[in-house]
C-alpha positions as a printed Julia matrix, in Angstrom:
149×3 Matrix{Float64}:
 68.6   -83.35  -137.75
 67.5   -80.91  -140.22
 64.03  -79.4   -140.22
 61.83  -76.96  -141.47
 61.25  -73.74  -140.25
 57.57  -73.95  -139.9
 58.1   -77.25  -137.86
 60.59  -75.65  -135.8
 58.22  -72.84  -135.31
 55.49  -75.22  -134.24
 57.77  -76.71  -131.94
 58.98  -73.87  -129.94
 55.03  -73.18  -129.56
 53.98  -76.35  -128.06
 57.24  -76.14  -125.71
 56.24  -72.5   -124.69
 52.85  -73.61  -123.79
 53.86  -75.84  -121.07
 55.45  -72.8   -118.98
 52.88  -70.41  -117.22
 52.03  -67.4   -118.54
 54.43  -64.62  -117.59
 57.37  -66.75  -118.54
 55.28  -67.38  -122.15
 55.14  -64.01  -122.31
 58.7   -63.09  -121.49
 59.88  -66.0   -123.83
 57.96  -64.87  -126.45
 58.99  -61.14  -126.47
 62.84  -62.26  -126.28
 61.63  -64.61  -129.13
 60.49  -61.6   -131.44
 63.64  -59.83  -130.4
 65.74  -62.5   -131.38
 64.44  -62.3   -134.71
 64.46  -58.74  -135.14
 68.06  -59.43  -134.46
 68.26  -62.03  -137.13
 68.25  -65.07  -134.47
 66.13  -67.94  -135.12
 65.49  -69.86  -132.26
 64.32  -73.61  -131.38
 62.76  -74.0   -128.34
 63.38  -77.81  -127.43
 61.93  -78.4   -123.84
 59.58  -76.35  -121.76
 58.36  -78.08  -118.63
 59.32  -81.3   -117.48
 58.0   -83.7   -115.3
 59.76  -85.2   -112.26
 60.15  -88.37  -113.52
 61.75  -86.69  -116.65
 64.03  -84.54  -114.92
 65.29  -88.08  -112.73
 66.14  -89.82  -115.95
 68.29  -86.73  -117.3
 69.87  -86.27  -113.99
 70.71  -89.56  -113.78
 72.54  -89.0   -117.05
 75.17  -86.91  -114.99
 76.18  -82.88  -114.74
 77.2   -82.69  -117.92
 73.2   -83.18  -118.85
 72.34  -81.76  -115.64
 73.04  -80.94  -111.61
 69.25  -80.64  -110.81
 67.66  -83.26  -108.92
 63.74  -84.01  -109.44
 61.72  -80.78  -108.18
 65.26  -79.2   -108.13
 64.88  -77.52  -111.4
 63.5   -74.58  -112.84
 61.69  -76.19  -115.5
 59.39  -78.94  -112.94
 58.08  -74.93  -112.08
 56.96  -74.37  -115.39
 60.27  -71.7   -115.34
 62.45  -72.45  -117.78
 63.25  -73.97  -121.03
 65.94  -74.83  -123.4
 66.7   -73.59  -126.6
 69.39  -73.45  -129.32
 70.35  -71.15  -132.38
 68.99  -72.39  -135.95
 71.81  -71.86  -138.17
 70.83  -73.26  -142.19
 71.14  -76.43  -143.15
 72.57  -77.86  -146.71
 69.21  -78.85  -147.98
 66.93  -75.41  -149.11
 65.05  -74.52  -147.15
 66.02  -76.58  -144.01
 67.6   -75.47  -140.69
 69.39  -77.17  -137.68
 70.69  -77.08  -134.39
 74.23  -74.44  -134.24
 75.75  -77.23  -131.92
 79.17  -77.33  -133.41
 78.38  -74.59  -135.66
 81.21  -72.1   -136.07
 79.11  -69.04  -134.63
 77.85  -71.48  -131.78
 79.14  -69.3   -129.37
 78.65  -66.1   -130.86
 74.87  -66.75  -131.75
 74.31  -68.16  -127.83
 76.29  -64.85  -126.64
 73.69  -62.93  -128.66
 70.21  -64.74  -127.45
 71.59  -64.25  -123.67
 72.19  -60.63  -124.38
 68.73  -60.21  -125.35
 67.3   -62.63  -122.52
 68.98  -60.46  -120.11
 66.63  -57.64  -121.54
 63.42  -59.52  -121.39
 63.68  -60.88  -117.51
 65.24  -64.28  -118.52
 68.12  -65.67  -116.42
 71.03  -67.89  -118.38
 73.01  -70.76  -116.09
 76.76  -69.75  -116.36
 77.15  -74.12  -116.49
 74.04  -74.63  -118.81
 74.45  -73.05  -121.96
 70.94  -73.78  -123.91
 68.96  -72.97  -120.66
 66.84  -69.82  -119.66
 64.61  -69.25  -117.25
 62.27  -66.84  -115.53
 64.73  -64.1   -113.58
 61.59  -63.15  -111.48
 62.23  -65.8   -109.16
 65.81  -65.89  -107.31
 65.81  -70.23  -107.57
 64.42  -73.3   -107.53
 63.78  -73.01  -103.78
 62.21  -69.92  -104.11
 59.99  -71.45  -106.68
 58.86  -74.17  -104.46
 57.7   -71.69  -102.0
 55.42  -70.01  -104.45
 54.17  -73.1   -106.19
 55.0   -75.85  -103.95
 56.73  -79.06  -104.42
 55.58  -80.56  -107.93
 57.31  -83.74  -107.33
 54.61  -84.73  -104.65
 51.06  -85.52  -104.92
């Protein structure tokens, strides 16, 4: 669905609130980088809740492998994102799914994640997440299980 560029914009801002504040930060620098590189990026989910993550998962791998409290994002980690590519109407942009430089422009946002301490999933195209912590597991033992009370 096409949209704005400011609205986009204010999207990715709300989603990058919801991680903590080192992964903001790296998200945000690899943001402006992407830009200086001519990207434009939509950030489309930030940090989900278990419940959330048990209703995609139940979807099946090709949404996702991770369990509830399995997942990067639960850790306020990760988030997904695509490529704006423009869209007929002026002035409007949309998703690159299907987009003849689909791969290209996704080759060219992980490049620059790399650079900015965000990790891609070989199996997850649209997801990054923060490379300063090895996994999920890893995550748990510095934040603790957010699936329990």
């Amino acid at each position: 669905m096409p949209l704005p560029l400011a609205t986009a914009r204010e999207i990715t801002e709300a989603k990058l609130k919801t991680l903590r504040p080192e992964t903001q930060r790296k998200a945000r620098a690899w943001l402006a980088a992407c830009e200086a590189a001519g990207l434009l990026i939509y950030i489309y989910e930030g940090h989900r809740t278990c419940a959330r993550q048990a209703e995609l998962f139940k979807r099946g791998p090709d949404t996702t492998r991770a369990g509830p409290g399995q997942s990067m994002h639960q850790y306020k980690l990760a988030f997904d994102f695509v490529p704006l590519v423009p869209a007929k109407a002026a002035g409007m942009f949309q998703a690159a799914w299907g987009h003849k430089d689909e791969a290209k422009l996704y080759r060219a946002a992980h490049a620059l994640a790399a650079k900015h301490d965000l990790r891609r999933l070989t199996w997850e195209t649209p997801h990054l997440e923060d490379a300063s912590f090895k996994n999920w597991q890893a995550a748990r033992a510095a934040f603790g299980d957010p699936c329990r009370p």
